[in-house]
N, C-alpha and C positions, 0 to 999 in steps of 0.2 A: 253636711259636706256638699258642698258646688263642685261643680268644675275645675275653679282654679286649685281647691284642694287636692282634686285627683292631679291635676298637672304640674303640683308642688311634689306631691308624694313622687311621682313620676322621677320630678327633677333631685328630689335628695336622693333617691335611692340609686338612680345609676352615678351619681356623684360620692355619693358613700359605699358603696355596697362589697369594692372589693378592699377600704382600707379596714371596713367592720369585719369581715371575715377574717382578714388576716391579723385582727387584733382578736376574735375566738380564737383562730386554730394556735398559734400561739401559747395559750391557755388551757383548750384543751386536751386530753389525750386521744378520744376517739373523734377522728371526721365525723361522723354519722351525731353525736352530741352536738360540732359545733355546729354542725347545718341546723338542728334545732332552736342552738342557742340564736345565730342570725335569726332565722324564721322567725322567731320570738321577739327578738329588739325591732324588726321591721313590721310586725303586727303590731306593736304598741304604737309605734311611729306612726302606722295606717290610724289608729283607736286615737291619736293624740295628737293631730297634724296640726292644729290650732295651737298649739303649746312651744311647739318647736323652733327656735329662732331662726332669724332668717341667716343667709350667706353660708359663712363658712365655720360658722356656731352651732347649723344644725349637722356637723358630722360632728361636733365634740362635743354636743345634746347626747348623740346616740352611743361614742361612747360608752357616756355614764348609763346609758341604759343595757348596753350591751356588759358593761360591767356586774351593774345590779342583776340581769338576767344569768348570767354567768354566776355567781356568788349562789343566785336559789337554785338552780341546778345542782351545783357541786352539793348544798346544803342538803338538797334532795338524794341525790345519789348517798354520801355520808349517812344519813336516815336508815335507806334501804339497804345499805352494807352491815349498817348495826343490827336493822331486826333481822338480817338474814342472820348474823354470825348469833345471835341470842339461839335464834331459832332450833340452829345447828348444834349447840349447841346441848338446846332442851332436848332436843330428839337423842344424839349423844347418851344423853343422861337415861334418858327412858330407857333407852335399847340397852345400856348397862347394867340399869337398875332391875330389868326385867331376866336378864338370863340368856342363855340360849333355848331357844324352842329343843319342847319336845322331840324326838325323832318322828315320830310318826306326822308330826304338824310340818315338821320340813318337809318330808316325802308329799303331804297332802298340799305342799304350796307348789311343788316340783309338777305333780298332777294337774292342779288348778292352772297353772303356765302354762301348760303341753296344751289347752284346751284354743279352742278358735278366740282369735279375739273380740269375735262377738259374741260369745257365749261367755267370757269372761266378764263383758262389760256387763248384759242379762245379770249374769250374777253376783257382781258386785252392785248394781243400783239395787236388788232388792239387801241381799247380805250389810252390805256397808251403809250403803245411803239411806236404808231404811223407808224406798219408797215403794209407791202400789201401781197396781197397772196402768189406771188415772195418770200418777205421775211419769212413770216411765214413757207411756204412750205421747206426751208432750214432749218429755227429753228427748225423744228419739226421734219422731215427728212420722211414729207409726199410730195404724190403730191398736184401742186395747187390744183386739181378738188377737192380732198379729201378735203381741206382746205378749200374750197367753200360750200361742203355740209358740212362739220361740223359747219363750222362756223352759214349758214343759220338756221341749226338745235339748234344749241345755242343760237341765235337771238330768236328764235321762244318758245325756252322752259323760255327765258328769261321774255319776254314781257309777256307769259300766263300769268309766276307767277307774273310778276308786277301789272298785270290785277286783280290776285284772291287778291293781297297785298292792292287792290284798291289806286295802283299808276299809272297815269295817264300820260303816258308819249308818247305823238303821234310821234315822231318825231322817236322813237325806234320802234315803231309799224311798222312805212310803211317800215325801216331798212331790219327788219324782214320778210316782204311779197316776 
């Protein structure tokens, strides 16, 4: 791309720029989408400036491309509205199919909550995520040693309160020591 490309781009886009928008918003429902979709028809237009005819062909070029952009967005969004409602759906199912907790394991989430949210987080990367001070020391972007006494100190502030909660749980105790 020369010069005269950039000073073509230049000239289609403040000649097109506000009837392409007003042919998104139109379309869209969210501003914030259609500024995307623009964005997207005028990057292709940068990416494709060789292709574009010349006068007053290259605003009904952009159309069809701002249409085609528009069509894989919506296609996009539709996508991610379906795996979200599946999603919602499995989860639904599980939490159904599963029951209600225990009493003791609500009170023990009730406990878990009450806790700082860095001592939550401490014990959910090792509890859930299933990682090691190696790992957590990179997710957190501490050292291990650091990761070591936090952790032990979250252990410790844990088990108190499961103590004062009078839950009874040895195996987190000696965890903790």
């Amino acid at each position: 791309m020369g010069p005269n490309s950039h000073n073509r781009f230049v000239q289609i886009y403040e000649h097109a720029y506000r009837p392409i928008l007003g042919y998104v918003l139109r379309r869209c429902a969210d501003p914030e989408d259609a500024a995307d979709v623009v964005a997207e028809t005028f990057a292709t237009a940068w990416r494709r400036i060789d292709e574009i005819p010349p006068g007053d062909e290259a605003r009904l070029w952009l159309y069809g491309v701002a249409r085609n952009t528009l069509a894989n967005h919506l296609r996009g969004e539709r996508r991610h509205e379906q795996r979200a409602a599946a999603l919602r759906e499995q989860i639904i199912a599980s939490l159904a199919l599963s029951g209600p907790p225990p009493a003791e394991y609500t009170q023990l989430g009730r406990v878990f909550r009450a806790l700082s949210d860095d001592d939550r987080e401490l014990l959910s990367l090792v509890a859930w995520e299933k990682l090691d001070t190696e790992q957590m020391a990179r997710t957190l972007g501490i050292t291990r040693n650091a990761v070591r006494v936090r952790l032990y100190r979250a252990r410790k502030r844990f088990a108190r309160a499961l103590a004062a909660a009078g839950i009874d749980l040895p195996l987190l105790e000696r965890t903790a020591q």
